[in-house]
MOPAC internal coordinates of N, CA, C and O (Angstrom, degrees):
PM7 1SCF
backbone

  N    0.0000 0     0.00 0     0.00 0    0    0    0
  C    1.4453 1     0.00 0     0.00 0    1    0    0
  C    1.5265 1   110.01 1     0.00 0    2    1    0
  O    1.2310 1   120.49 1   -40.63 1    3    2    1
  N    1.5999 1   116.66 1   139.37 1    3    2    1
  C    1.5020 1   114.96 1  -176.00 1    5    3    2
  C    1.0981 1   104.31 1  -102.58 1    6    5    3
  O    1.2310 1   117.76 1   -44.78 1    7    6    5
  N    0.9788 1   121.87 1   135.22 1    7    6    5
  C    1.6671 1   126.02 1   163.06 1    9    7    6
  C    1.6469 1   108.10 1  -141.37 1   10    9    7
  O    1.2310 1   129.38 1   -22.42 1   11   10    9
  N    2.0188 1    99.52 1   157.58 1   11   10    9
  C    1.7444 1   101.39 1   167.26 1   13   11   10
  C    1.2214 1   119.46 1   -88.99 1   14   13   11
  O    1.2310 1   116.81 1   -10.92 1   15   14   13
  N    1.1747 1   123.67 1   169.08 1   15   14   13
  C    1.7920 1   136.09 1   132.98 1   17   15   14
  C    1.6455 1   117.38 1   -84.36 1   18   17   15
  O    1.2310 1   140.51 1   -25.66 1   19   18   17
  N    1.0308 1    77.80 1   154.34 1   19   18   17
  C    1.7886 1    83.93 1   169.50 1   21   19   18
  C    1.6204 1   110.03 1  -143.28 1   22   21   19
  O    1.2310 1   120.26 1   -76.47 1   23   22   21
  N    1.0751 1   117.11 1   103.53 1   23   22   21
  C    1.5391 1   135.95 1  -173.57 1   25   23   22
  C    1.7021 1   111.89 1  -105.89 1   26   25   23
  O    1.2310 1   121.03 1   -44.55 1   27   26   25
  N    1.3436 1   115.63 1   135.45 1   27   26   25
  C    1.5275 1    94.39 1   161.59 1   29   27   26
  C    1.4917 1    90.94 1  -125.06 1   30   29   27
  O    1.2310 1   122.45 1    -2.71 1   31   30   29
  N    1.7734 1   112.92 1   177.29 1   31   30   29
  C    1.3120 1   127.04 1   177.26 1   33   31   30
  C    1.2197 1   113.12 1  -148.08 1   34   33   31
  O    1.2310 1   105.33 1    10.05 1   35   34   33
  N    1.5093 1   144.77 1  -169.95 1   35   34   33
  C    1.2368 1   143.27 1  -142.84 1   37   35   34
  C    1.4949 1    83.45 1  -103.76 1   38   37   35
  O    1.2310 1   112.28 1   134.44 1   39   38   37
  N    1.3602 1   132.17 1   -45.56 1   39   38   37
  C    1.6763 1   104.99 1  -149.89 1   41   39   38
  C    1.9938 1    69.25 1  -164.02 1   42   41   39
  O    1.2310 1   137.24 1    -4.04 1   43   42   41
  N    1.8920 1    84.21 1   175.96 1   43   42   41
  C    1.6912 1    97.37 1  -169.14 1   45   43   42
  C    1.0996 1   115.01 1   -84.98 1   46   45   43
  O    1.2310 1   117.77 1   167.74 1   47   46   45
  N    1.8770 1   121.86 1   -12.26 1   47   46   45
  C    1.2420 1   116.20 1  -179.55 1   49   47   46
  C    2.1125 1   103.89 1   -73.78 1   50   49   47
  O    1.2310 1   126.08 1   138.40 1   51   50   49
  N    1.4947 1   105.92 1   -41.60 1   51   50   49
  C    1.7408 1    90.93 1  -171.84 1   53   51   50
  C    1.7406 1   100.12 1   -71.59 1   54   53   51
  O    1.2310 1   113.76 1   165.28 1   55   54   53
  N    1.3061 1   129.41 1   -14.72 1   55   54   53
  C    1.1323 1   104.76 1   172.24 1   57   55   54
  C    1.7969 1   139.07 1   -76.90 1   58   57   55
  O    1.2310 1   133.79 1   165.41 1   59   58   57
  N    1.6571 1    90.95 1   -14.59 1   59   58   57
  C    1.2030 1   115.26 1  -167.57 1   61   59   58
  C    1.7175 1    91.58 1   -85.92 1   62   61   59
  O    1.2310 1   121.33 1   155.90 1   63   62   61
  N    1.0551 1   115.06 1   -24.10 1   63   62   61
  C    1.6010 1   122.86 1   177.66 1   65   63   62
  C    1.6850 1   115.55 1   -56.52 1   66   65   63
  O    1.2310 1   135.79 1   129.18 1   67   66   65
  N    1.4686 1    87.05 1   -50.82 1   67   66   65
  C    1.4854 1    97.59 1  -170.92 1   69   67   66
  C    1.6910 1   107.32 1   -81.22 1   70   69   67
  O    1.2310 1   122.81 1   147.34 1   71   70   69
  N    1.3504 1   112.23 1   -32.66 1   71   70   69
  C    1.6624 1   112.06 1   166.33 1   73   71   70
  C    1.1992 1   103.15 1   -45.62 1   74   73   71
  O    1.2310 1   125.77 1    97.19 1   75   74   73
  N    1.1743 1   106.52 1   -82.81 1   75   74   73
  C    1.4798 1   114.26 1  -163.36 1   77   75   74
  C    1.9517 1   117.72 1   -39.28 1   78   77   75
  O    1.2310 1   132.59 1   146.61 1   79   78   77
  N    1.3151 1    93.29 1   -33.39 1   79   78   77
  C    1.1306 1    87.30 1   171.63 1   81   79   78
  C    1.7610 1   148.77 1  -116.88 1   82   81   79
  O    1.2310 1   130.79 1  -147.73 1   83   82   81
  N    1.3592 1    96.78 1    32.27 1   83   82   81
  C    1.1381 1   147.53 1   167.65 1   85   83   82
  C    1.7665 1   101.09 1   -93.59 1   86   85   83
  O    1.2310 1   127.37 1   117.09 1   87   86   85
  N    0.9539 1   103.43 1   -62.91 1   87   86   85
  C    1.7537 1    97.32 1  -175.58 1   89   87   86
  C    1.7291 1   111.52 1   -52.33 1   90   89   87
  O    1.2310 1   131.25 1   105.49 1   91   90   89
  N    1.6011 1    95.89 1   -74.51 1   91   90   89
  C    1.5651 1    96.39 1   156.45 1   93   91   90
  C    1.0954 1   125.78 1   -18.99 1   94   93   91
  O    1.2310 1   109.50 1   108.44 1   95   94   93
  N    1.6172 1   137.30 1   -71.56 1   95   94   93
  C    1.0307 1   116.60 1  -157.52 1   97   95   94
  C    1.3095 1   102.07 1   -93.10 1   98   97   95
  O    1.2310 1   116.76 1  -157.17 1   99   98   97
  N    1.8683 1   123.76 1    22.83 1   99   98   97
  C    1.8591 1   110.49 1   179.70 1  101   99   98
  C    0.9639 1   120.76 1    78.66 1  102  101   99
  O    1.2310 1   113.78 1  -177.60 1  103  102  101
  N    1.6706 1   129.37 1     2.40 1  103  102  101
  C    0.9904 1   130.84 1   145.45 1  105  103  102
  C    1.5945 1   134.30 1   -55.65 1  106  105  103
  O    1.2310 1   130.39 1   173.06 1  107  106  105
  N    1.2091 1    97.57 1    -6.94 1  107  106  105
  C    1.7184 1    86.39 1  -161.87 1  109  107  106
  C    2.0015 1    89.65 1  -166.22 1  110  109  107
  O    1.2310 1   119.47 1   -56.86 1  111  110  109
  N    1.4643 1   118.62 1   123.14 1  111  110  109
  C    1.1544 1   104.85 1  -171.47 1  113  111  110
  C    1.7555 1    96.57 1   -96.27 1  114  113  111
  O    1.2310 1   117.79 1  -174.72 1  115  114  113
  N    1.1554 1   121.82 1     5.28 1  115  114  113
  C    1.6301 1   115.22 1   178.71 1  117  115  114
  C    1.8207 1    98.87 1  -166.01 1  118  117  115
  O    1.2310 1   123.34 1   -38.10 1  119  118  117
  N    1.7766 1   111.20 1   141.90 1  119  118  117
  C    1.1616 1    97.14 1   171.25 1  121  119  118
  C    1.4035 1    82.92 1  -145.67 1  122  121  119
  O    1.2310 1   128.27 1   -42.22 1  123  122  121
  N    1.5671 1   101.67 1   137.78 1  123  122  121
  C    1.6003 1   119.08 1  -175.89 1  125  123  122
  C    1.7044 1   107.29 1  -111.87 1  126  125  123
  O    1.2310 1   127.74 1   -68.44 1  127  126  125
  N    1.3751 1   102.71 1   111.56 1  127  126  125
  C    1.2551 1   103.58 1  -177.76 1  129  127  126
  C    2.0848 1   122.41 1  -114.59 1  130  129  127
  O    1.2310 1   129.23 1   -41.70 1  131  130  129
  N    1.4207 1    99.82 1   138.30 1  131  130  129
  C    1.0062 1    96.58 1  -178.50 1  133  131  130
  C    1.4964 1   118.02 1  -111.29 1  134  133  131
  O    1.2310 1   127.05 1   -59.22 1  135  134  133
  N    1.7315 1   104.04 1   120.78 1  135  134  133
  C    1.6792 1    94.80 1  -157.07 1  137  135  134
  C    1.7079 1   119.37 1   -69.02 1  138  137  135
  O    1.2310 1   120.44 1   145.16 1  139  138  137
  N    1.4003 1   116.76 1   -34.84 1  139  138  137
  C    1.0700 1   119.44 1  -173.68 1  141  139  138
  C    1.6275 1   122.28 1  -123.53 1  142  141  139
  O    1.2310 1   126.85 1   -79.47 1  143  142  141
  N    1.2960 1   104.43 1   100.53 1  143  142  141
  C    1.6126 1   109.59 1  -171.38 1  145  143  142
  C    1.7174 1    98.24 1  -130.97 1  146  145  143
  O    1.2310 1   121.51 1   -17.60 1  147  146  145
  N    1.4434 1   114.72 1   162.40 1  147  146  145
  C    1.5290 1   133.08 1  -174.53 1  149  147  146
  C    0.9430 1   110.65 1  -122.52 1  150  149  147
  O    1.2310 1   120.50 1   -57.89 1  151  150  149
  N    1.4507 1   116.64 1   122.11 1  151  150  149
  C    1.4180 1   127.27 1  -178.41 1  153  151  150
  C    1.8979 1   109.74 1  -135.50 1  154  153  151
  O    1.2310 1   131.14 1   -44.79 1  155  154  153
  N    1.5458 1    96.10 1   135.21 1  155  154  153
  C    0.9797 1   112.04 1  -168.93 1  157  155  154
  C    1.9713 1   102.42 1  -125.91 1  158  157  155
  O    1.2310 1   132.51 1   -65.06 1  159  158  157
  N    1.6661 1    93.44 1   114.94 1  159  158  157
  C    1.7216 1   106.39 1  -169.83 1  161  159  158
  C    1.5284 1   110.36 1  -120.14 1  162  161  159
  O    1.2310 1   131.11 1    -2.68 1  163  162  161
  N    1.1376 1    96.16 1   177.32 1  163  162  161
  C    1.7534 1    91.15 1   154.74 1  165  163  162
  C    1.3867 1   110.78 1  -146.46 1  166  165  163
  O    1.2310 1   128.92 1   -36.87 1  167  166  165
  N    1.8037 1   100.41 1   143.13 1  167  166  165
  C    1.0920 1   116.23 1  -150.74 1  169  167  166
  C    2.1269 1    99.93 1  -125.64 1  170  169  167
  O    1.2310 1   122.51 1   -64.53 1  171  170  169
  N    1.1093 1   112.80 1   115.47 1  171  170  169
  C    1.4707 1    87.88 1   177.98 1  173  171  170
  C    1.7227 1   123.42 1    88.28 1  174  173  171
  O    1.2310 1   126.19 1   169.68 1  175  174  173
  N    1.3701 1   105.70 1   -10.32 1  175  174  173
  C    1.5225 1   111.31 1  -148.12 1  177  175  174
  C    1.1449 1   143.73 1    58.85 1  178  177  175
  O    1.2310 1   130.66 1  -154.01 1  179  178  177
  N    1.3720 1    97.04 1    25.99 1  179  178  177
  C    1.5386 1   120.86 1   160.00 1  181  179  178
  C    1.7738 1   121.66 1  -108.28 1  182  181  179
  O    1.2310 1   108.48 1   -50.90 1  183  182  181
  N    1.1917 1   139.15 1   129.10 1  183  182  181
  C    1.5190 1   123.30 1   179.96 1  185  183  182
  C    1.7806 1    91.62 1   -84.00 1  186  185  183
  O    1.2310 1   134.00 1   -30.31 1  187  186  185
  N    1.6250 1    90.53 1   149.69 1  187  186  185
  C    1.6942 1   115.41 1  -178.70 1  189  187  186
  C    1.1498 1   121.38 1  -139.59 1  190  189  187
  O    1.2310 1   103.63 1   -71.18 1  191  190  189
  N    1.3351 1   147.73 1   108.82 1  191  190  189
  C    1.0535 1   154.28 1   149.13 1  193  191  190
  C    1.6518 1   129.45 1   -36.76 1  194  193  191
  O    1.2310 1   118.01 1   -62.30 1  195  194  193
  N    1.1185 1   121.39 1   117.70 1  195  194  193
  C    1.7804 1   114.03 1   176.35 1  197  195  194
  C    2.0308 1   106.06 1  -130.56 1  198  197  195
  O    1.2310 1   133.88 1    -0.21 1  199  198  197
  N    1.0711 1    90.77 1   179.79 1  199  198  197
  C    1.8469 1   104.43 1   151.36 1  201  199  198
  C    0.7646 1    98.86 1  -116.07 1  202  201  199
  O    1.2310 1   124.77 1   -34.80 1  203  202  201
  N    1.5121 1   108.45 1   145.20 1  203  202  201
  C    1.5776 1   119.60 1   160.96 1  205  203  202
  C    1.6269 1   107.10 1  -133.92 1  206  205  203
  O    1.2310 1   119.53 1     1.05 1  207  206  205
  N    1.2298 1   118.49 1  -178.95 1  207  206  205
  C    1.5607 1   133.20 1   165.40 1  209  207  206
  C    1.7148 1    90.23 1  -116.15 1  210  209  207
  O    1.2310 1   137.07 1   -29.96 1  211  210  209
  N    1.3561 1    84.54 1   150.04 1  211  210  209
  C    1.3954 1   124.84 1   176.56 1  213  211  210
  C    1.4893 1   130.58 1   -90.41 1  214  213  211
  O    1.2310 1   104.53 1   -82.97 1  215  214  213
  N    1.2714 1   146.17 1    97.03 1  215  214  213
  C    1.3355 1   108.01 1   179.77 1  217  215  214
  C    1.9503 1   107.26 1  -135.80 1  218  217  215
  O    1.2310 1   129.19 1   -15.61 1  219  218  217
  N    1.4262 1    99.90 1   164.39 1  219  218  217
  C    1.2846 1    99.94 1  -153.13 1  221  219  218
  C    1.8960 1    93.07 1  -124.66 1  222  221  219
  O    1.2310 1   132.37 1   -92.34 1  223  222  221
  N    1.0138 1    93.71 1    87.66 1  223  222  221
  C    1.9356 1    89.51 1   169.03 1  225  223  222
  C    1.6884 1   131.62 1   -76.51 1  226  225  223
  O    1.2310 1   125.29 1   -54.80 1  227  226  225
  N    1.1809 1   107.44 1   125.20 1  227  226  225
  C    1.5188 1    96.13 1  -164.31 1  229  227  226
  C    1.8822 1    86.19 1  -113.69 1  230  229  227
  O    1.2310 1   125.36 1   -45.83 1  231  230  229
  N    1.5244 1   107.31 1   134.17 1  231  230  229
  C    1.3265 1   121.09 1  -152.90 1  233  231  230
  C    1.2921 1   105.94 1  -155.71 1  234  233  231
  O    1.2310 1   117.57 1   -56.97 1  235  234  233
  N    1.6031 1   122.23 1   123.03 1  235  234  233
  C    1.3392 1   114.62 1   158.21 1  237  235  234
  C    1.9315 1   108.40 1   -95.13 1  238  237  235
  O    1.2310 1   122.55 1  -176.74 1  239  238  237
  N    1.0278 1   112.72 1     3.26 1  239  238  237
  C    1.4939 1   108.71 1  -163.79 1  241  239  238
  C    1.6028 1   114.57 1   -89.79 1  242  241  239
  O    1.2310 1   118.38 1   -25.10 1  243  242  241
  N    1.5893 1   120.69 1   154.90 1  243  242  241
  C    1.3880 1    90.09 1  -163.17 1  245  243  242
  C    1.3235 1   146.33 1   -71.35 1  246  245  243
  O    1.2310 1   113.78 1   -21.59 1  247  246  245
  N    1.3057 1   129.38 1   158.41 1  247  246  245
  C    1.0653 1   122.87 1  -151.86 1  249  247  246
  C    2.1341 1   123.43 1   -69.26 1  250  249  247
  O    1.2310 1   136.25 1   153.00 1  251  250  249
  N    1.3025 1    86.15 1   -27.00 1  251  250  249
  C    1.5535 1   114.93 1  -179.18 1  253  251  250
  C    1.4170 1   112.91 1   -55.20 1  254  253  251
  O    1.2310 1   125.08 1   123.36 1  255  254  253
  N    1.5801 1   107.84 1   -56.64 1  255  254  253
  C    1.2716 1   131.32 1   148.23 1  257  255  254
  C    1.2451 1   134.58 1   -24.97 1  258  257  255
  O    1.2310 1   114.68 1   100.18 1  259  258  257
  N    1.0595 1   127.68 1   -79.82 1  259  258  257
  C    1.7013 1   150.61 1   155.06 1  261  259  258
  C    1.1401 1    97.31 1   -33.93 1  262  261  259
  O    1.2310 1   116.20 1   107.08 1  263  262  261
  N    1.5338 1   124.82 1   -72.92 1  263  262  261
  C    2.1380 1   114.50 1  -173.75 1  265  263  262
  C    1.2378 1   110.27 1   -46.41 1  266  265  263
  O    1.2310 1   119.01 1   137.21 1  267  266  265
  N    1.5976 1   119.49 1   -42.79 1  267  266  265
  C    1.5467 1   108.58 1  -164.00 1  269  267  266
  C    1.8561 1    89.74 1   -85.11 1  270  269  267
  O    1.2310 1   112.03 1   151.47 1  271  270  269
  N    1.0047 1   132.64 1   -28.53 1  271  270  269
  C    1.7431 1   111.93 1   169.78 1  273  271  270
  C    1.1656 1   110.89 1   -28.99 1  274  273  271
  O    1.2310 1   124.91 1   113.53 1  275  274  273
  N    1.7740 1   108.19 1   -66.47 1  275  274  273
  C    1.2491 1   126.95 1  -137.92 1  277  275  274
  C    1.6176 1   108.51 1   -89.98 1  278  277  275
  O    1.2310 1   127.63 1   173.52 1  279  278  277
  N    1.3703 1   102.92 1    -6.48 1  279  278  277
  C    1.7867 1   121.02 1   172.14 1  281  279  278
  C    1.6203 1    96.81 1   -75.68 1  282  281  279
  O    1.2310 1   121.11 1   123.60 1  283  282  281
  N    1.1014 1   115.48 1   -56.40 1  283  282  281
  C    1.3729 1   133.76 1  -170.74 1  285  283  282
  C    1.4584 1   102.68 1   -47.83 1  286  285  283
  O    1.2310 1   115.15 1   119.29 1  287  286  285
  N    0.8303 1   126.81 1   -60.71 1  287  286  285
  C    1.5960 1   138.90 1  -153.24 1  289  287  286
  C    1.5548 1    91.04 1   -76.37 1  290  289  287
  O    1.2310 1   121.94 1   115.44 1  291  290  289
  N    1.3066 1   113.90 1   -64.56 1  291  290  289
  C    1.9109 1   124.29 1  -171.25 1  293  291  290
  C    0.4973 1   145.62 1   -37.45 1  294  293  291
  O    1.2310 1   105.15 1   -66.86 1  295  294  293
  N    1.7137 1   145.08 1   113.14 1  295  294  293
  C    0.9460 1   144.14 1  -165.60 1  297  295  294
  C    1.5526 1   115.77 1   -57.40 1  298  297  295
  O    1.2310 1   119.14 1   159.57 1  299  298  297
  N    0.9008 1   119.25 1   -20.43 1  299  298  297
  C    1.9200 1   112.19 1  -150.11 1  301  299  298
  C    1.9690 1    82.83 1  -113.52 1  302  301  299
  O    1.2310 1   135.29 1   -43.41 1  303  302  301
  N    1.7493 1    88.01 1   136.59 1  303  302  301
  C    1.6358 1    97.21 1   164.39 1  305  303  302
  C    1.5201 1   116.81 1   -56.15 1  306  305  303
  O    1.2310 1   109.74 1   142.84 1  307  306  305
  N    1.2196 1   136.86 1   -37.16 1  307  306  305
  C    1.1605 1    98.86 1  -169.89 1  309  307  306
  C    1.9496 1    73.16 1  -137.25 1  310  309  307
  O    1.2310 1   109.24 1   -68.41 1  311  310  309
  N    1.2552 1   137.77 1   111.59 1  311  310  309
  C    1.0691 1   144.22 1   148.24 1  313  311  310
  C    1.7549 1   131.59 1   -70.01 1  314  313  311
  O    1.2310 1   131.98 1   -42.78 1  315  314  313
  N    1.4307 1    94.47 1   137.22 1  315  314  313
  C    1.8839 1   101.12 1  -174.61 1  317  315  314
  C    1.7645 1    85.47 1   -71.36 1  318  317  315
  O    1.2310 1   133.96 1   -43.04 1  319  318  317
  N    1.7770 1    90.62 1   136.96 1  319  318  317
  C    1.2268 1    83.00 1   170.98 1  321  319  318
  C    1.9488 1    93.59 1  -155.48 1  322  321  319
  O    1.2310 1   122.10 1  -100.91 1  323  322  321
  N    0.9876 1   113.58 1    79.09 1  323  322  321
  C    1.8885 1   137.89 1  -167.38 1  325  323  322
  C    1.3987 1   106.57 1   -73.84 1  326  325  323
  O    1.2310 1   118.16 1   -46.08 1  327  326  325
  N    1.4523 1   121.11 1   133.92 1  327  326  325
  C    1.2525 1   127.64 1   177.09 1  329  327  326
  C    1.3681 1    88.38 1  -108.42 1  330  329  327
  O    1.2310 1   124.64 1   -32.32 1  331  330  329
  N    1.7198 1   108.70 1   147.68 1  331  330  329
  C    1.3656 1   129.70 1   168.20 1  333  331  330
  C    1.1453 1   109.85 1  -165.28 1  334  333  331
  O    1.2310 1   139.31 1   -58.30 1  335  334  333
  N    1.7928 1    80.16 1   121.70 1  335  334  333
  C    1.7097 1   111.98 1   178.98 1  337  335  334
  C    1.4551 1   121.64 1   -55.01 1  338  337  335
  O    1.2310 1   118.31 1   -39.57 1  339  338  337
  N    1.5041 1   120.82 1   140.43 1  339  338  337
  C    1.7717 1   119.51 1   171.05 1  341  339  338
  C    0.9927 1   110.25 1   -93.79 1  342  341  339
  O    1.2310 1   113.76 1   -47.86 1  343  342  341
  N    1.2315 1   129.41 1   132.14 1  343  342  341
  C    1.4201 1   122.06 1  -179.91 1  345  343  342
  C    1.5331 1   107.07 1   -72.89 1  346  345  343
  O    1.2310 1   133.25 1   126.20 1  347  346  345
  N    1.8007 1    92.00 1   -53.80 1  347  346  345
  C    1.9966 1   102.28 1  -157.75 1  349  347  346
  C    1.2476 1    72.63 1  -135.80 1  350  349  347
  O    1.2310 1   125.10 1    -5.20 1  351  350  349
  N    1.4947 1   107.81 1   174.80 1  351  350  349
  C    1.3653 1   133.40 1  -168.31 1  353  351  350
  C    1.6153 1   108.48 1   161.47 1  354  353  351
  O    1.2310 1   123.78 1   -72.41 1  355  354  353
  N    1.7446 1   110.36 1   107.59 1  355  354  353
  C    1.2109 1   122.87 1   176.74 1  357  355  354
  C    1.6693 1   112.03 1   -41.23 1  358  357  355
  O    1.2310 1   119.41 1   -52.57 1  359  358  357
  N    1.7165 1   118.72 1   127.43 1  359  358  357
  C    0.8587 1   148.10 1   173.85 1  361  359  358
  C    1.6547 1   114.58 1   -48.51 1  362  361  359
  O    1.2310 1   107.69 1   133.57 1  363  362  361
  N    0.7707 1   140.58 1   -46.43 1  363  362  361
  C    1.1863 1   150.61 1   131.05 1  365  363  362
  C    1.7343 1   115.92 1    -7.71 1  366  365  363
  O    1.2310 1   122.86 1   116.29 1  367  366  365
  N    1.1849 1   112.12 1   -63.71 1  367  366  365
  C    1.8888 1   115.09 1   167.62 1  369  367  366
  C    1.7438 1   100.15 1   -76.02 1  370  369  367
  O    1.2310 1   108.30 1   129.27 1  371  370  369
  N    0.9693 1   139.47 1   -50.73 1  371  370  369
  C    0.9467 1   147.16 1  -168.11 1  373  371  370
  C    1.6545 1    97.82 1   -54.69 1  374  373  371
  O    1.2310 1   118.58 1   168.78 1  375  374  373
  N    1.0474 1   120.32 1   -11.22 1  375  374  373
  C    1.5480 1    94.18 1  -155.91 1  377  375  374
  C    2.1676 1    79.41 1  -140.29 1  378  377  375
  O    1.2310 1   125.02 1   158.26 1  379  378  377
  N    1.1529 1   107.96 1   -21.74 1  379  378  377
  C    1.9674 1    95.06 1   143.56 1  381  379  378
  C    1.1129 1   104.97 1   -78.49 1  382  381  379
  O    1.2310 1    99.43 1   102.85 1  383  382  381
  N    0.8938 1   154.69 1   -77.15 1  383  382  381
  C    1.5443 1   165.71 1  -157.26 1  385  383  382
  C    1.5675 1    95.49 1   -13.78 1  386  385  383
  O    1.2310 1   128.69 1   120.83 1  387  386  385
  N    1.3811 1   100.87 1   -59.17 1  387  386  385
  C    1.6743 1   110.01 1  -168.35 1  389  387  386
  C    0.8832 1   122.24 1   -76.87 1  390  389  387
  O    1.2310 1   119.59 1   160.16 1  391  390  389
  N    1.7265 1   118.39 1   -19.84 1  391  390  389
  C    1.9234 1   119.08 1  -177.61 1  393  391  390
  C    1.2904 1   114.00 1   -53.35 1  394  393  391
  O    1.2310 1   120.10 1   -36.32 1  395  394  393
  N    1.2147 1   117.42 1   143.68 1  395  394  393
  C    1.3784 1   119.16 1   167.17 1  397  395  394
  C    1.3601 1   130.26 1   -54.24 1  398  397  395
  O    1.2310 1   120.10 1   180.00 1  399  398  397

């Protein structure tokens, strides 16, 4: 079964870190990252503004696995790190997705 993550991080170089190495180790057969996005949270009970990068892992491997990678690697104490299910997904990726 394929499913994404959705992670963000401080800037595009630690995200590109954790892509990259997620692929490498077969964790992750594609990670689409978006370097510069604005996010507005609250932290403390205060609202805060940052940049972040974006990144989007597309993964059949397990999921348990992959979070604690991607904990590992991260900069941020406690990082968003969201599983989301695929429903459908053209056969065609599905079947690169899996080549060795």
């Amino acid at each position: 079964m394929m499913y994404l993550i959705y992670t963000t991080t401080q800037n595009k170089e630690d995200a590109k870190k954790i892509g990259k190495t997620l692929v490498e180790e077969g964790l992750a057969f594609c990670v689409n990252i978006t370097p510069n996005c604005s996010s507005i949270y609250l932290e403390k009970g205060k609202i805060e503004e940052s940049n972040e990068a974006i990144l989007i892992v597309k993964t059949s491997a397990d999921f348990e696995i992959v979070k604690k990678r991607i904990h590992e690697l991260h900069s941020y104490k406690i990082p968003a790190i969201l599983k989301i299910n695929v429903e459908d997904v053209n056969t065609d990726y599905t079947d690169w997705s899996s080549q060795p």
